[in-house]
N, C-alpha and C positions, 0 to 999 in steps of 0.2 A: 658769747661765741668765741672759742680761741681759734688762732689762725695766727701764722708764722712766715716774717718776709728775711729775708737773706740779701745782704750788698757784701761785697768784695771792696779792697782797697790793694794799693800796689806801693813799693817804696818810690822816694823820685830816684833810686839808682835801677829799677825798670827800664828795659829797655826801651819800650813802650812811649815811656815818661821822659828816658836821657832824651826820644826824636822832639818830643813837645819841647822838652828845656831848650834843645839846640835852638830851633823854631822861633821860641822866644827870647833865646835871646839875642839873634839875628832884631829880632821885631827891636827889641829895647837900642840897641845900639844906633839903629836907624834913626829913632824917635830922638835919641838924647842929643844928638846934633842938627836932627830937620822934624821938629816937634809933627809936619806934617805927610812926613813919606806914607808911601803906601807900599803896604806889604803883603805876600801871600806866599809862606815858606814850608816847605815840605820837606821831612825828614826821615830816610831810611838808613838803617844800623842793620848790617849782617858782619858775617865775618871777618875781624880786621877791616872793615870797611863801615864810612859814614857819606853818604851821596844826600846831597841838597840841594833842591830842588826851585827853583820861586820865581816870583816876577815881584820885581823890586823899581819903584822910582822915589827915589830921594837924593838928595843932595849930600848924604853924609857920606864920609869917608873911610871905611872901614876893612881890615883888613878880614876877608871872613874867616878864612882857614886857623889865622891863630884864633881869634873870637870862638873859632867849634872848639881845637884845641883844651882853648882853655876852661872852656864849661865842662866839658867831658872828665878834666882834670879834679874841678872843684866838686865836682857829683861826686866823687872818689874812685874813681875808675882810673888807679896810680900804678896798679900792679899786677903781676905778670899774672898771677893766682886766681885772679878776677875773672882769666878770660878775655877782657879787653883794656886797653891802654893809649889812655889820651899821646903819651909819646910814638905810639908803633902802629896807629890804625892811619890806612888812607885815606883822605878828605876828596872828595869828588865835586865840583860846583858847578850847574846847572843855570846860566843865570838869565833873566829879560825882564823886561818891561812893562808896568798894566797897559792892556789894551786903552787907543786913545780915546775908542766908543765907549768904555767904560768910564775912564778919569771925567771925561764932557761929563757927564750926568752926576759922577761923587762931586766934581767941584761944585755944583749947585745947591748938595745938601739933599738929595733923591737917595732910594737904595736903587744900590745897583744889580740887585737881583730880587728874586720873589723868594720869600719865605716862610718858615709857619715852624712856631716855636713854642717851649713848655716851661713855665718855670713856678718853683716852689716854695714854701713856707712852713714849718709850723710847729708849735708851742710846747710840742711832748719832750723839746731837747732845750737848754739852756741857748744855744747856738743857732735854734730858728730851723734847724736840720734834722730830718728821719734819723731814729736812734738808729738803723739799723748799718747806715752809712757813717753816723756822727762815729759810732763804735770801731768800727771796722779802719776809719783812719787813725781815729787813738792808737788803737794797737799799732797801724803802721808807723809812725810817727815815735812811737815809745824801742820799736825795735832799733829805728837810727839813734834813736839814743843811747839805747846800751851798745849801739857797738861804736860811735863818734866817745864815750867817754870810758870805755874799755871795759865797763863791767863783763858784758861780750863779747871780748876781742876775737874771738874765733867767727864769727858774724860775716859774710862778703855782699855784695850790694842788692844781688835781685831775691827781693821778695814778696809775700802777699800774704793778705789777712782777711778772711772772712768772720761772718757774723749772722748767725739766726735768732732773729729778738721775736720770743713770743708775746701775744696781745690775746688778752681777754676780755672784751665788748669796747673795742677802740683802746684800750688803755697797757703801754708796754709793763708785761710783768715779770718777766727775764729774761738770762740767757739760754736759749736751749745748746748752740751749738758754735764751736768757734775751731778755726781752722786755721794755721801758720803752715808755709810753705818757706823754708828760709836757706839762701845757697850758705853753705859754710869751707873753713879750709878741711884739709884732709884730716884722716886718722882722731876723728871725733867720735866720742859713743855715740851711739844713737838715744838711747836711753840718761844719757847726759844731757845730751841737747834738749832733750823733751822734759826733764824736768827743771832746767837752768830759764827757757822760755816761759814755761809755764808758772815759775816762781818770780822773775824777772821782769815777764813783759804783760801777760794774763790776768793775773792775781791783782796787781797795783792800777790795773786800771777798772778791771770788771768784779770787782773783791766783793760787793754788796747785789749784784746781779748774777752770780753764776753760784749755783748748787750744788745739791750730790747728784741731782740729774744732766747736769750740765754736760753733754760729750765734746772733748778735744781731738782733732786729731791733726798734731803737729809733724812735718816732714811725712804723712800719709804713704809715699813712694818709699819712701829711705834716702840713699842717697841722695844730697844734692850739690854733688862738689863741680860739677860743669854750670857756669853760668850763663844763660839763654843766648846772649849776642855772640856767643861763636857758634851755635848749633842752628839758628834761624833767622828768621827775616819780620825784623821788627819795622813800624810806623808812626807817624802824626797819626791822629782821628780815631785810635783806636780805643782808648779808655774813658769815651765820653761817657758814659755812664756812669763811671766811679768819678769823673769831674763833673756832676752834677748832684743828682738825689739818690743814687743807686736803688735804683729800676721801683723805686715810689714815683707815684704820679706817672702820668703820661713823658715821653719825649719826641722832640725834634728832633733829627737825626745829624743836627749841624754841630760842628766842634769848635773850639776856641784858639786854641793855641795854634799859631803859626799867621793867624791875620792880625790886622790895625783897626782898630776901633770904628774908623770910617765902614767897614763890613759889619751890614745891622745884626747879623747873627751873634755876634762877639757883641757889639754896644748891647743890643735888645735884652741878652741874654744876663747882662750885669742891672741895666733898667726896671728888668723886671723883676728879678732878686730882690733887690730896694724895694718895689712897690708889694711886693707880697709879702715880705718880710715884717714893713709900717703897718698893714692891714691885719697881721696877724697880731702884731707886738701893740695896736690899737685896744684887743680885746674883742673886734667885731667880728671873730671867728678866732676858729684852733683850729682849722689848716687854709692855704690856698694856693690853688694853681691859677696860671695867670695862661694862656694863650693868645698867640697875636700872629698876627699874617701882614706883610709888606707884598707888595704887587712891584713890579720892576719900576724905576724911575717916577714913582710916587712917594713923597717926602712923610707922609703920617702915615700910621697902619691902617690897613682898609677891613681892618674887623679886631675887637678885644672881646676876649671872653673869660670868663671868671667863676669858678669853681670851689666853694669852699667844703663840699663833702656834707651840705646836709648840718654844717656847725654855727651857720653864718645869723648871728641876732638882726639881721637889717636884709633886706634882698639886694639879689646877687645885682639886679639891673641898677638899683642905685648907689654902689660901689663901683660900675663900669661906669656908670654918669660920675661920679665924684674923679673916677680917673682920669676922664676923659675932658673936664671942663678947669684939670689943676695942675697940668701937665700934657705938655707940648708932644713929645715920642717921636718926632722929627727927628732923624740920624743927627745932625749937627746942634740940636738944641739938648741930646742927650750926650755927646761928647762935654761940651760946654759945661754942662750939670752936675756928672761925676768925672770933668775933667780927667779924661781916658788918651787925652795927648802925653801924656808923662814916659817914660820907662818905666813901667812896673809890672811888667807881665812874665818875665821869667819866673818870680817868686811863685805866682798862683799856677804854673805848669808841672805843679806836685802837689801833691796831697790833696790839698781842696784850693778850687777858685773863689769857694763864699765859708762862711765862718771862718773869719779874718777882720782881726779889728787896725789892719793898715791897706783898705780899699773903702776906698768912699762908696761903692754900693752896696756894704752895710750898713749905713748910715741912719740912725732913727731919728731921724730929723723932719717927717714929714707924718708921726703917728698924730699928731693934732687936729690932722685934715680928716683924716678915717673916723678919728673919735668922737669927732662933732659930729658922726651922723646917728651915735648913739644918743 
């Protein structure tokens, strides 16, 4: 049976993306001076204007406004052409404290709120990742490149890439359809641009997957010489989708970027990556979804469940026993584990959070546990 899933991807000069970066890297600076602040920072981008938002307790010292500044600068947001600029947008700051009903129960190592979360695996991609998401950031990813190394220097920062990967009885067999939306400077052909991308950014990465059926349809609009953060009202939380499995498997509707690891949605959500990743990369399935639910001020999760789509050589119930008897999932025993105190979260507030081989929860270091059950 054929049947066709479609994921989107965005560049990190997305507006979208710039609020997660700022976010993040408010979080990283906190952390790289008080390994243990607690953060929860929220980011809106409209026009000439960046407003930040959070409850912040830590002991570091940081100035935040050059800190926004300067990210906004390194995203490449330098020039006037762009739409917006790290030198000439207002910085707004919003600031306070976590509640101290809250901090009582984080200091103990409890979540501090209830939650219920989804996360993924599987084998159809080198990367552990839905081709149809793995695809869609390639391209994103290949566009900053030609225009960071000038093959397309006419290129400006906000863009997007989609992807429909057909499948014939479970098994990816092409590209049906691909889609570029890409801001550029002025006085560009249209008809230029669509085949300098398409020979450029298209071809070099999807060159043995896409056909003579394949439809493109790059710049679809025409123009795209206004770029989005002067015409609208961008956020944190909004691209979770394409920062996870891009709409394969089920999701939680919780996001990452802008909190500290001590918030189990952020830890859980990297824990579980790792555990379904080993369970796949084991061989005891070719996919898995991992869900789990935390109850407020409860340190373990008070239910796991495990899905491998019907692939799985051993049952499901004794893959939730093997997780459950070899691994703690206590908020402070999984910071501990992938060591999630560090600054390293601005990096994963683009393109992707997982396939990444400098985050420890990719880590294949636990497929022996899975494998013995084979």
């Amino acid at each position: 049976m054929k049947y066709y899933i479609t994921s989107e991807s965005v560049s990190s000069w997305h507006p979208d993306k710039l609020c997660d970066q700022i976010s993040d890297a408010v979080l990283d600076a906190c952390l790289k001076e008080d390994p243990n602040s607690r953060v929860a920072c929220e980011t809106l981008v409209t026009t000439w204007t960046v407003i930040v938002s959070w409850e912040i307790t830590t002991k570091a010292k940081v100035n935040y406004t050059d800190l926004i500044r300067k990210t906004i600068c390194e995203i490449w947001y330098n020039e006037t052409e762009a739409c917006f600029n790290w030198e000439d947008v207002w910085v707004h700051l919003l600031i306070n404290t976590q509640s101290p009903n809250i901090a009582m129960w984080v200091d103990t190592g409890w979540a501090w709120d209830q939650w219920i979360m989804y996360w993924y695996a599987t084998n159809e991609t080198d990367s552990y990742m839905p081709a149809p998401i793995y695809f869609a950031h390639k391209l994103a990813k290949r566009l900053e490149e030609v225009r960071k190394n000038n093959t397309l220097p006419y290129l400006l920062p906000d863009w997007k890439s989609q992807v429909t990967v057909e499948y014939d009885n479970n098994k990816l067999v092409r590209i049906d359809t691909v889609i570029i939306s890409n801001q550029h400077r002025k006085n560009i052909s249209q008809e230029d641009l669509k085949e300098w991308i398409k020979n450029e950014v298209i071809k070099p990465i999807l060159w043995n997957l896409i056909d003579e059926n394949t439809k493109f349809h790059i710049n679809p609009t025409g123009l795209f010489e206004i770029g989005w953060p002067k015409w609208d009202c961008w956020l944190t939380w909004r691209k979770i989708i394409i920062d996870t499995y891009g709409w394969v498997g089920r999701h939680g509707w919780w996001a990452f970027s802008w909190k500290d690891p001590s918030k189990v949605d952020r830890s859980w959500a990297y824990i579980s990556r790792y555990l379904a990743k080993n369970i796949v990369a084991s061989w005891i399935c070719d996919k898995c979804e991992i869900q789990v639910s935390y109850a407020i001020w409860v340190a373990k999760p008070v239910s796991i469940y495990v899905d491998c789509f019907w692939t799985e050589k051993i049952s499901r119930e004794k893959i939730i026993e093997t997780i459950q008897n070899n691994f703690d999932l206590s908020p402070n025993w999984i910071i501990e584990k992938l060591d999630l105190r560090k600054p390293i979260y601005q990096k994963t507030a683009s393109y992707w959070h997982f396939w990444r081989d400098d985050v420890s929860w990719e880590n294949l270091d636990s497929v022996e546990i899975f494998k013995n059950l084979l």
